[in-house]
N, C-alpha and C positions, 0 to 999 in steps of 0.2 A: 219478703223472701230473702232468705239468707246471700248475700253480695250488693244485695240493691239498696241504690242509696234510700234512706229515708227521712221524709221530710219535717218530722219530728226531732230528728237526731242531731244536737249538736256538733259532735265529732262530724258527720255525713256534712253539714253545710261548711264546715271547716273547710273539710276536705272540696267541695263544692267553689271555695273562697267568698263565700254567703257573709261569714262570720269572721274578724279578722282573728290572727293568732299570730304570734311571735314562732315564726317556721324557722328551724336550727339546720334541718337535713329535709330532703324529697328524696324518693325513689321513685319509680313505678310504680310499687307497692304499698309502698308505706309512706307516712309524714309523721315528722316530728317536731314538739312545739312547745316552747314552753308553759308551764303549769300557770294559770293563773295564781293558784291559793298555794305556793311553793312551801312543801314541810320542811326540804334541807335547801342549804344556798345551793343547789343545782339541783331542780326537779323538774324532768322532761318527759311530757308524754310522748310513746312512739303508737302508730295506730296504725291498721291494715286502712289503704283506701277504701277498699271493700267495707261493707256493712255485716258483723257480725255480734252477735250479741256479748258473748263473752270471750275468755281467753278458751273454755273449752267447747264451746261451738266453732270457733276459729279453724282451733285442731282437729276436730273433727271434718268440716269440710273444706278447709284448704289449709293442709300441714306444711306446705311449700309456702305460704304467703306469715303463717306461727312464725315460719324459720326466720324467713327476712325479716319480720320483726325484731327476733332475738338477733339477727346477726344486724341490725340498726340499734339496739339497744346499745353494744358493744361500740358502733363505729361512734353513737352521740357520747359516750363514756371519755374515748379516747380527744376525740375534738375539742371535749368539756376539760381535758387532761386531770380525769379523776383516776389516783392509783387507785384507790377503792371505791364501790358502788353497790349499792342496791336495788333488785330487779324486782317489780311487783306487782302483780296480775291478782288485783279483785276477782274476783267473781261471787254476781251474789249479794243483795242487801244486807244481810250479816255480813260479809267480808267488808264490807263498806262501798261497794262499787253504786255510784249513783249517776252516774254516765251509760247504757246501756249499747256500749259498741266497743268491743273490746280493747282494750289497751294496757300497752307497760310502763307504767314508771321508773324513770332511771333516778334515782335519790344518791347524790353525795354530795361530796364538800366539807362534811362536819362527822363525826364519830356518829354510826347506826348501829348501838348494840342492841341487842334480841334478848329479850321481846322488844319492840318498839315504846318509845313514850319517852 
């Protein structure tokens, strides 16, 4: 069920403290942690505690807990003191999402021009 932990879920035992993780910020809501396999010299996952599958199941049922994400995206950007940063919500085996609990990527440090690579 969409909120509950589950016990399959990485992220969920995280959040659980099952699993360790290098924690940057806590809220309520959310935790944020660093990436193990980090693409730029700052890549922080931020994650709802709650268990949701993707970033658009999230918003769908809880758009106030989306929010706190994004607005912890912005606070672990600032803390990391990156003028620039990029925000980045898999969703989706073609998108690359291979974690199934939704989460955003704060990627900076180094120049992220678009397309990625």
């Amino acid at each position: 069920m969409a909120g509950e932990p589950q016990d399959d879920c990485l992220f969920c035992k995280i959040v659980a403290g099952q699993i360790p993780a290098t924690i940057v910020r806590e809220t309520d809501t959310t935790v944020a942690f660093r990436d193990i396999n980090p693409q730029a010299p700052t890549h922080v996952l931020v994650i709802p505690k709650a268990h949701h599958q993707d970033a658009a199941a999230l918003a769908a049922a809880a758009p106030d807990v989306a929010a706190d994400v994004l607005r912890e995206t912005q606070a672990v950007a600032g803390q990391e003191q990156l003028e620039s940063y990029r925000i980045v919500f898999n969703t989706g085996s073609g998108a690359g999402q291979t974690v199934w609990h939704a989460h955003a990527h704060v990627l900076g440090g180094r120049g992220l021009e678009w397309p990625p690579g």
